[in-house]
Backbone as CSV, one residue per row, in Angstrom:
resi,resn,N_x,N_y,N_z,CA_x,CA_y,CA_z,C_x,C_y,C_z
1,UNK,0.838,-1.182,0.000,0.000,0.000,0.000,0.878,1.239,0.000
2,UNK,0.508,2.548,-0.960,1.743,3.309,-0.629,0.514,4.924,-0.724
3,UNK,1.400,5.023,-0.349,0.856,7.256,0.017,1.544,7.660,-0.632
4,UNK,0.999,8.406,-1.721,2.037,9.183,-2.469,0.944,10.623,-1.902
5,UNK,2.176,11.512,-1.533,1.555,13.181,-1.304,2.261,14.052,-1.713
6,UNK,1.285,14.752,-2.804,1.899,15.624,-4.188,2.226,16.943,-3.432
7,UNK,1.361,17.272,-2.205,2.018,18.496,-2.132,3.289,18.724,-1.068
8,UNK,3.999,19.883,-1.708,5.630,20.478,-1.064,5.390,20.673,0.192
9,UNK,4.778,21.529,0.636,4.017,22.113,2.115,4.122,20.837,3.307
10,UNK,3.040,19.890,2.588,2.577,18.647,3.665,4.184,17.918,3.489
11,UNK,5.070,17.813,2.294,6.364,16.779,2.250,7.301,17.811,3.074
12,UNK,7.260,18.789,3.041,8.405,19.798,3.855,8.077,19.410,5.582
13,UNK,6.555,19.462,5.938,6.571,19.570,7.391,6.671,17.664,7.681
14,UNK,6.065,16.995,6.919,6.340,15.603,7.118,8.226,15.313,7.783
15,UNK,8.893,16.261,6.323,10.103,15.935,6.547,10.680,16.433,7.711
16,UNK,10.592,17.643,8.219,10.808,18.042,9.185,10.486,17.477,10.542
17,UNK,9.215,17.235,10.774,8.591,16.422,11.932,9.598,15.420,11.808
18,UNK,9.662,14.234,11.127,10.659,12.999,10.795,11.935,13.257,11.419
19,UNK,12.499,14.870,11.241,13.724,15.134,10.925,14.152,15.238,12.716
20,UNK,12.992,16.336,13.657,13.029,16.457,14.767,12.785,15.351,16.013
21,UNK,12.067,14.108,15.234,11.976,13.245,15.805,12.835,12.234,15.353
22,UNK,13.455,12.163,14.863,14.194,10.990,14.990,14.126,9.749,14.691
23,UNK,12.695,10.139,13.229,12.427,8.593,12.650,12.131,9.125,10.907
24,UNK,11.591,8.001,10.382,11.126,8.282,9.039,10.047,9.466,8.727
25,UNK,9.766,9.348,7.709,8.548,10.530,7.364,7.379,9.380,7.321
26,UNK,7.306,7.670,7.385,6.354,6.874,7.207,6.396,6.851,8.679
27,UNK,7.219,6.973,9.994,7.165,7.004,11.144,6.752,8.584,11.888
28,UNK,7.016,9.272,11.075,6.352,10.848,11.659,4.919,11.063,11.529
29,UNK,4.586,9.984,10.400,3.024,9.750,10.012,2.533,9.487,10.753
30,UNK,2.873,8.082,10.991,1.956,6.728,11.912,2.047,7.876,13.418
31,UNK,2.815,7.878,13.607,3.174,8.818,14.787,1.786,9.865,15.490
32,UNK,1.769,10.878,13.901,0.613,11.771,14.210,-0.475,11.101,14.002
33,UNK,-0.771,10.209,13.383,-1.914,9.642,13.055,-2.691,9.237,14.350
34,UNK,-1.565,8.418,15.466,-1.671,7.444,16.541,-2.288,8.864,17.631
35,UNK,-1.754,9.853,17.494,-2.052,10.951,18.323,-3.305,11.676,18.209
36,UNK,-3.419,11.621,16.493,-4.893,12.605,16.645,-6.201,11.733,16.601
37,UNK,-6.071,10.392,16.759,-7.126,9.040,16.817,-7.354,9.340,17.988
38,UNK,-6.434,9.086,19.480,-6.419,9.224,20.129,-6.941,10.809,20.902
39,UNK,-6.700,11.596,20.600,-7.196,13.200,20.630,-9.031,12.975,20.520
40,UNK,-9.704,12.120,19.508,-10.730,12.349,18.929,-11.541,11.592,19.720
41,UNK,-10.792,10.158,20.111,-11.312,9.492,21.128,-11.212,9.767,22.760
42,UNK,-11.033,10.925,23.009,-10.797,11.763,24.030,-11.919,12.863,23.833
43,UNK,-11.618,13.135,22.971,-12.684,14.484,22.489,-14.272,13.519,22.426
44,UNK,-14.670,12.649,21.954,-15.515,11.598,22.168,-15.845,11.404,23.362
45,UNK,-15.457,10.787,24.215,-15.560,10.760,25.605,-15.830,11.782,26.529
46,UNK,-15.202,12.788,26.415,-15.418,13.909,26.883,-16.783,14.567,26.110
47,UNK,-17.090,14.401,24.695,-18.328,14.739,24.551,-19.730,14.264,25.346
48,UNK,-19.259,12.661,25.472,-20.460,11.379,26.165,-20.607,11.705,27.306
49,UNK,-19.425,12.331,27.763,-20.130,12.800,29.469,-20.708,13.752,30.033
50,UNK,-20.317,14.810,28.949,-20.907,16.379,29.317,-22.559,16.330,28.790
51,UNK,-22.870,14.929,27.320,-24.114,14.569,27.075,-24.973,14.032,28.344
52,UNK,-24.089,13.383,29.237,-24.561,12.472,29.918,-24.939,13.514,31.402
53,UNK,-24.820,14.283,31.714,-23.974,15.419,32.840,-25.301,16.208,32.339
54,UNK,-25.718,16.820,31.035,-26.389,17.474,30.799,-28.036,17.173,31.048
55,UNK,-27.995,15.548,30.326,-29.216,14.601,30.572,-29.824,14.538,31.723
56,UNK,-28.799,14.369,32.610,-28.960,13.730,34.323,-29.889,14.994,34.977
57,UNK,-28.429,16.074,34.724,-29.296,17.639,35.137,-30.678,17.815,34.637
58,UNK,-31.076,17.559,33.326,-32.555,17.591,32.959,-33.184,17.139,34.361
59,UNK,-32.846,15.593,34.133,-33.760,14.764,34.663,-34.044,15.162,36.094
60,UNK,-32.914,15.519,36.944,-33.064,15.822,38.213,-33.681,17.042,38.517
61,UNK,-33.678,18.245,37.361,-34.392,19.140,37.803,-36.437,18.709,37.135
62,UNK,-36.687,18.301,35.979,-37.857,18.061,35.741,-38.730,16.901,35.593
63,UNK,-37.867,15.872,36.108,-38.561,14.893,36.137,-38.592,13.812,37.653
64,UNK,-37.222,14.040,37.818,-37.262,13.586,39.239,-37.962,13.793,40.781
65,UNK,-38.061,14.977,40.611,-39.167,15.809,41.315,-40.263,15.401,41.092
66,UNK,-41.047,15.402,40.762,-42.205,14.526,40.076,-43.015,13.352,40.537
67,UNK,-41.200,12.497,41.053,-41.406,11.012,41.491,-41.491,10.575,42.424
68,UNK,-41.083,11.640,43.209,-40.386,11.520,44.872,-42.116,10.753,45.750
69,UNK,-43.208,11.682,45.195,-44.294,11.072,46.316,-45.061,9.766,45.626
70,UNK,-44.589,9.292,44.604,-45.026,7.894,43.955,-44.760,6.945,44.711
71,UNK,-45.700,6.177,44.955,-45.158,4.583,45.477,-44.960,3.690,44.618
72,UNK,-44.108,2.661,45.124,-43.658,2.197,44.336,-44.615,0.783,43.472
73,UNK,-44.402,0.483,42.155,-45.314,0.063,41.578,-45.677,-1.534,42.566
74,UNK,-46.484,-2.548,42.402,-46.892,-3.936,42.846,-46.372,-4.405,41.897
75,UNK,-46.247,-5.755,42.117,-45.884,-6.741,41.034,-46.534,-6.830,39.547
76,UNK,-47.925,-6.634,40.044,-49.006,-6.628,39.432,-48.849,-5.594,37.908
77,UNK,-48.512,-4.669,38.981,-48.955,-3.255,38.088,-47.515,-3.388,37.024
78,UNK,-46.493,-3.951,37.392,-45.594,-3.809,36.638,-45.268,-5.112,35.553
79,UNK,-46.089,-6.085,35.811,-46.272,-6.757,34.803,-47.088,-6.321,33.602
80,UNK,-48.137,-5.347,33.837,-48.842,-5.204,32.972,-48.409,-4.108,32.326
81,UNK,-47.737,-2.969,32.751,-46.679,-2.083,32.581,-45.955,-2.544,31.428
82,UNK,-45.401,-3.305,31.642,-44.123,-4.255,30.967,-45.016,-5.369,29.803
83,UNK,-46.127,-5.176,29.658,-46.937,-6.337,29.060,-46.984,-7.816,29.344
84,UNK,-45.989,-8.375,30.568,-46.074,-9.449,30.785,-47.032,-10.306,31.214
85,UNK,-48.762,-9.163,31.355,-49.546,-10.043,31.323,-50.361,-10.845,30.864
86,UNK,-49.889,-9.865,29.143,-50.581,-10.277,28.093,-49.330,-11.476,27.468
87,UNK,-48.637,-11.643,27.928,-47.712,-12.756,27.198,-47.769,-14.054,27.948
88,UNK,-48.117,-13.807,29.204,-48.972,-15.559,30.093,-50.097,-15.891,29.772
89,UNK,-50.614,-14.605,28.960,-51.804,-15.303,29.115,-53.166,-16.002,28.592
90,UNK,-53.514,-16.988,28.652,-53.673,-18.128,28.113,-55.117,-18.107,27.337
């Protein structure tokens, strides 16, 4: 498999990066490549939690409140909830 990259710009800083580090320009690649995967899957994660952080806050301010004087369901009620009473039954 090969990379050919036509432009001077991207082969000048390739070469350079290569040059300051102390490996190839196919190792200055893999190099940045390994870094900005990693960056994105960081940036990912850090997106999922501030989603998750944001969700929670919903929930605790408008829905949780809500629940506090509910009792809690019977067996009963949560089978049928769940439809499991229509799936026993005969």
């Amino acid at each position: 498999m090969g990379l050919n990259i036509k432009d001077d710009e991207t082969v000048a800083l390739v070469t350079e990066l290569a040059r300051q580090l102390g490996t190839t320009k196919t190792g200055a690649i893999r190099e940045l490549a390994r870094q900005r995967l990693a960056e994105l899957d960081a940036q990912r994660d850090d997106d999922l939690q501030a989603e998750i952080a944001e969700t929670t806050a919903w929930l605790e301010e408008n829905i949780w409140p809500k629940t506090r004087n509910l009792r809690p369901l019977t067996r009963e009620e949560e089978d049928m909830l769940l439809g499991h009473d229509e799936m026993f039954a005969s």
